[in-house]
N, C-alpha and C positions, 0 to 999 in steps of 0.2 A: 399508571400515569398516561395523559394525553398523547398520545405521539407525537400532535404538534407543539409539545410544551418540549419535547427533546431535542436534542442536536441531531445534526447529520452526522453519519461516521460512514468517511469514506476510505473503502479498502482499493489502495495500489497494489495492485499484486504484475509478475511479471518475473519472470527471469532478471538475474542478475544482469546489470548495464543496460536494462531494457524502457530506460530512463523513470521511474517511479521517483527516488528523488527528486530528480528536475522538476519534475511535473506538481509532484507536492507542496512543495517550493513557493512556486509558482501562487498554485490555488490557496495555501496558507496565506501570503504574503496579500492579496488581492482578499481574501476575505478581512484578514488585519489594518488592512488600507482602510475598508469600510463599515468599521467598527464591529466586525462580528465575534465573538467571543468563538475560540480558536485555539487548540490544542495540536501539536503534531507530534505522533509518535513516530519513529523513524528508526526501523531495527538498526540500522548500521550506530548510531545514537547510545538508544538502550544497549544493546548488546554491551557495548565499551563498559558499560556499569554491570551490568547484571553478569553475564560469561566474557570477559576482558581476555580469556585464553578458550574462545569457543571452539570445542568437536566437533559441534554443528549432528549429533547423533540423534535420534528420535526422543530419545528421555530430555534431551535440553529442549530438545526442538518442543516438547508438550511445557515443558515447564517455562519454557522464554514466552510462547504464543499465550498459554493460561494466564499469563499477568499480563501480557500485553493486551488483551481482552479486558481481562479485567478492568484497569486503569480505562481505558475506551469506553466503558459500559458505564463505569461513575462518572464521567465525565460526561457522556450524554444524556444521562439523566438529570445533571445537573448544569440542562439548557447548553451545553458548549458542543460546540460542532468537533469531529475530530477526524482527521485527518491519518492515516495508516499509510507511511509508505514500509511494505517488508513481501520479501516474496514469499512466504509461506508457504511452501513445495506443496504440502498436502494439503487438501481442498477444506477437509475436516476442522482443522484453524479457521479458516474464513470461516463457515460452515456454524462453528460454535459463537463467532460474534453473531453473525447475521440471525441468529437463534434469541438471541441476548436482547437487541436492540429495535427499535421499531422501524428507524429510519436508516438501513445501509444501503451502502451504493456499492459495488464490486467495481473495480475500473480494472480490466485487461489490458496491460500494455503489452499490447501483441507484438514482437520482433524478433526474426528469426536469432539463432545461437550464432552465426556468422556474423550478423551485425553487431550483436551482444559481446563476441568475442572482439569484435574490432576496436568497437568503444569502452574495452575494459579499461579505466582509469584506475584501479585499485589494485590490478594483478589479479584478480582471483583466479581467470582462466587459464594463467601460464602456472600460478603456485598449482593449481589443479592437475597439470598437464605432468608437472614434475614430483607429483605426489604428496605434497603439503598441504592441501587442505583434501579431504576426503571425499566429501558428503556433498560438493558442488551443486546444485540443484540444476538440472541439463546435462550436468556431466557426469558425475560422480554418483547422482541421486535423481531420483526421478521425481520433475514438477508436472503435477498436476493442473494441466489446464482449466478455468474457470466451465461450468457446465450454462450457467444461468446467470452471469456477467449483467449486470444493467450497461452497462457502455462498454463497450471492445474500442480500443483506439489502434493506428498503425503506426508505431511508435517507429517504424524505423524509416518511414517515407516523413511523415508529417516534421516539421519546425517544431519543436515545444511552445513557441504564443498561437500556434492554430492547434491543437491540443488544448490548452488551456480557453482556447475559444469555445471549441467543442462541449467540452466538460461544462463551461458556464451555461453554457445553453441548454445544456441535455437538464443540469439540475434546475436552471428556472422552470423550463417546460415542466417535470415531473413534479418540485416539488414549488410551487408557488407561495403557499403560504411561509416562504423560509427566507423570503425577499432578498435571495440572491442579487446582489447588484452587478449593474452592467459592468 
């Protein structure tokens, strides 16, 4: 298949709280504004269906990422742009889409664990701290930082609409024929 005939699949990856929702959010809604055909997968989403009592251990962690790939790879083939926000601790996840697809984008939302800790809205950091969730990715588990990232963002100095500015820009610039709009 053409490359240009496939969608974008863009991977948010980052540390927990290290805003990839937000930021998805964001870039979904603004490509939805401007008629672009539009998928978001979003682990915190999926997970509620697929592991609704996740371990978060490496056997789920292959089998939640493998389908989440999956669904992403039909859908880009099938012209729709997609959108990944999930941290996917090991790089190997990303790794296996970016292998998959013609057109991905890796976005690093770089922020330190301090800030990540401070903006936890969910608890994970404190259920972590007290031993309830295991496998925390930063804490419990080790994340794998992007090696070959197409955009690194500073997700913890930057606003989320100068972020989403950034991001617009980087993907006009690189992928033109995909008429990003302004």
């Amino acid at each position: 298949m053409n490359s240009s005939s496939q969608g974008l699949v863009i991977w948010l990856t980052g540390l927990p709280s290290s805003g990839k929702t937000t930021l998805a959010k964001r870039i979904v809604s603004h490509f939805v504004e401007h008629d672009l055909a539009t998928l978001w997968l979003d682990s915190d989403d999926l997970r509620a269906v697929m592991t609704p009592h996740a371990t978060y251990t490496k056997e789920e962690r292959d089998i939640f990422y493998g389908t989440m790939n999956h669904i992403a790879t039909l859908a880009a083939q099938g012209h729709t742009n997609v959108v990944l926000s999930a941290t996917a601790n090991h790089a190997e996840y990303r790794n296996q889409l970016r292998n998959k697809v013609d057109n991905f984008v890796e976005i690093w939302m770089n922020c330190s664990l301090e800030v990540c800790i401070e903006r936890d809205t969910k608890g994970l950091y404190k259920q972590s701290q007290e031993g309830d969730v295991q496998h925390l990715p930063g804490v419990g588990s080790r994340y794998e930082a992007p090696t070959s990232a197409e955009l690194i963002l500073d997700s913890s100095q930057s606003p989320p609409k100068a972020l989403l500015d950034e991001t617009l820009s980087w993907l006009r610039q690189h992928y033109p024929n995909k008429s990003i709009p302004q």
